[in-house]
C-alpha positions in Angstrom: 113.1 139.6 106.8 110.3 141.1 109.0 108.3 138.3 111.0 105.0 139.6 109.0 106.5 138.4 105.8 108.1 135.1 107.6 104.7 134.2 108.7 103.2 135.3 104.9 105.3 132.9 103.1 104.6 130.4 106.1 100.8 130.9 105.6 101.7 130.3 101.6 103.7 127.2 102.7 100.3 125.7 104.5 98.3 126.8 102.0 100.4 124.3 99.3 100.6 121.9 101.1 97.2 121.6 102.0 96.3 122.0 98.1 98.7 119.0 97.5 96.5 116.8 100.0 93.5 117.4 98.4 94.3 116.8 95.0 96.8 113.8 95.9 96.8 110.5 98.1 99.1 107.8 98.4 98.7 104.6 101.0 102.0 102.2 101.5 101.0 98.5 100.5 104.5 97.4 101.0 103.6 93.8 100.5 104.7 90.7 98.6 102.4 89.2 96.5 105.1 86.5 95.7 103.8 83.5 93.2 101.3 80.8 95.0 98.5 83.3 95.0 97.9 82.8 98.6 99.3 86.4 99.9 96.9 89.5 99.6 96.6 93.1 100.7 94.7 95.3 101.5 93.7 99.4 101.4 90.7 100.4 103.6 88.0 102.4 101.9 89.0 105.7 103.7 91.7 105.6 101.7 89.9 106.5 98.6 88.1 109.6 100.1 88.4 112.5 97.7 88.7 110.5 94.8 86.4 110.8 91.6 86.0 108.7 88.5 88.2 110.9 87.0 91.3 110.7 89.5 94.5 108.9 88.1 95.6 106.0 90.4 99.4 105.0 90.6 100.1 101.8 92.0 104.0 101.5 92.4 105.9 98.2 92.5 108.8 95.8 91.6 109.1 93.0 89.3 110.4 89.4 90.2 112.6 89.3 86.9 114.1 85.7 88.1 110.6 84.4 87.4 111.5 84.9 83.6 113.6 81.7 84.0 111.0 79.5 85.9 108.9 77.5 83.2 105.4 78.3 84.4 105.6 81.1 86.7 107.5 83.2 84.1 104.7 85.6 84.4 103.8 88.9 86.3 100.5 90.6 87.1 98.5 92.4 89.6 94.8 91.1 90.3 92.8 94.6 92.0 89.5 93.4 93.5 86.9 94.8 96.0 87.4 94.3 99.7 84.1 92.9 99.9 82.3 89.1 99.9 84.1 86.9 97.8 86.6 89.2 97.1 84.9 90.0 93.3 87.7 91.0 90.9 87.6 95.0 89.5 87.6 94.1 85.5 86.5 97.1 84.4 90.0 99.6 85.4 90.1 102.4 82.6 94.1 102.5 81.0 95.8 98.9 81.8 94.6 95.8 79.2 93.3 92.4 80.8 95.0 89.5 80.1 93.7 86.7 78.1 92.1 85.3 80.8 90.1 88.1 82.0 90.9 87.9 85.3 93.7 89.9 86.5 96.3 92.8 84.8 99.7 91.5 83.3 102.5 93.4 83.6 106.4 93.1 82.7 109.0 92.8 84.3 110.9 96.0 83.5 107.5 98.0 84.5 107.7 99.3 88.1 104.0 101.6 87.9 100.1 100.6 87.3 98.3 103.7 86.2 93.8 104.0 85.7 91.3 104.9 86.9 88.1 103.4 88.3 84.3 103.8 87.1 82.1 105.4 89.2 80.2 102.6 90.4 83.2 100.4 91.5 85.1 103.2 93.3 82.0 103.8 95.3 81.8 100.3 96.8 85.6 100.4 97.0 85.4 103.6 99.3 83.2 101.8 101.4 84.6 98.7 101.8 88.2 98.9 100.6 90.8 97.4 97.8 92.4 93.9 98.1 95.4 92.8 95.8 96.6 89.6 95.1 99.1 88.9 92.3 102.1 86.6 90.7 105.8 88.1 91.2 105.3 91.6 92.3 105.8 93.6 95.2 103.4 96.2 96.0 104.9 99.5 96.7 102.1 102.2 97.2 99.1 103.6 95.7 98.5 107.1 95.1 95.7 109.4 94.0 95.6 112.5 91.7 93.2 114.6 90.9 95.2 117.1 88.9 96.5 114.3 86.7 94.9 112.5 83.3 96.0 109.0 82.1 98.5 108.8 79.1 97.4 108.6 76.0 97.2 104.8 75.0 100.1 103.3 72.4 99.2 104.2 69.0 97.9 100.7 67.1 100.7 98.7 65.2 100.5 100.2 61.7 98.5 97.4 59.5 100.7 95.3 56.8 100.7 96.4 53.5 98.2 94.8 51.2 99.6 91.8 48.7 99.0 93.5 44.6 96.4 91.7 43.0 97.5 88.9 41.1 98.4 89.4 37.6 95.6 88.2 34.9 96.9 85.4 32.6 98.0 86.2 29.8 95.0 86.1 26.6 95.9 85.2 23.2 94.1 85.8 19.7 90.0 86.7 19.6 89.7 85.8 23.1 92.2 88.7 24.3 90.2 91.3 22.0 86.8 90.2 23.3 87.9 90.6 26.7 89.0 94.1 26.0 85.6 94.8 24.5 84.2 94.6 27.7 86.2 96.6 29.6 85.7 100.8 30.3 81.9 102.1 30.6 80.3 98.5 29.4 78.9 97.0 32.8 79.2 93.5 30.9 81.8 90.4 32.2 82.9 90.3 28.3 81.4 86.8 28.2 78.9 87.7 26.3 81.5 89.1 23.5 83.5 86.0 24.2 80.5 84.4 22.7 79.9 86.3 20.3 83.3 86.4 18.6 83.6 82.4 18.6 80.2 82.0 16.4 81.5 85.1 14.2 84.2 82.5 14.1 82.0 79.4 13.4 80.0 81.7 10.7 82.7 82.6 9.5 84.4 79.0 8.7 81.0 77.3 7.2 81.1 80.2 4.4 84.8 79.1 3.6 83.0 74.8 3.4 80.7 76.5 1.2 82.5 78.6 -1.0 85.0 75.4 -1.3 82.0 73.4 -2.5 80.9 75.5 -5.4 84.1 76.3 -6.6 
């Protein structure tokens, strides 16, 4: 190969792997958070130049899975705040769910990466003052930046329980039944009104038969 085209395809080289810096960062944590939620760390704000609302964060790490056998601490998560006064806790990340308390990210034990992204207004105080972690059972590996990358789509909701079928009416007998029928198709009506109808037809009905028995 002629040194013109080795120092082409070295020029294409540099040229990648300058593209790959720009649309991707990564900073190594490398910390345990362990479980008295008295170890942090920390990423300084430079970290999270070149970043946009829209860039995917990655945040790599590994599960204590022992914990699942210690009553009370059989729990994992990862608490991402602002490297700032009083440490104020980032509750608004775009892809992960909070847990119930609302104040830090749960994950499991078989999980080993944290991907979302962070609105505009946090991620510029964070790229000023930094992002601090604490946590229960994980070790923090590293936390990467992509500009090039978009967030999975989220788990499709549980599909809902069939509905119960309407409970049979009870059974109707005699003048009753056919009144109730009456009522039914385009007449707006309850059928109570038939119902009512139909037992003084009946009423009528028996005092000519008293009569009739009188003057015979």
């Amino acid at each position: 190969m002629k040194l013109r085209n080795v120092l082409a395809v070295a020029a294409a080289s540099a040229a990648a792997v300058s593209m790959l810096a720009v649309s991707a960062s990564a900073y190594d944590i490398d910390k345990d958070l362990k479980t008295g939620w008295s170890v942090s760390a920390t990423v300084p704000g430079v970290e999270f130049e070149g970043a946009t609302p829209d860039s995917v964060f990655t945040i790599t790490f590994t599960a204590d899975a022992s914990l699942a056998d210690k009553s009370g601490h059989d729990y994992w998560c990862i608490k991402p705040m602002i490297n700032d006064t009083g440490w104020p806790f980032i509750d608004t990340l775009v892809g992960p769910a909070l847990s119930d308390g609302k104040d830090s990210y749960p994950v499991q034990p078989d999980q080993t990466e944290l991907k979302f992204t962070i609105p505009a207004e946090e991620l510029e105080h964070i790229q000023t003052a930094g992002m601090a972690f604490m946590g229960h059972g994980v070790t923090l590996g590293s936390i990467t930046f992509s500009n090039d990358e978009t967030l999975p789509a989220p788990a499709e909701d549980a599909a809902p329980a069939e509905e119960a079928a309407p409970a049979e009416e009870p059974a109707q007998t005699g003048d009753v039944a056919a009144a109730s029928d009456s009522s039914k198709g385009d007449n707006p009506s309850t059928g109570v009104e038939d119902i009512a109808g139909a037992a003084v037809a009946m009423l009528a009905s028996a005092g000519l038969m008293a009569v009739s028995r009188k003057r015979s």
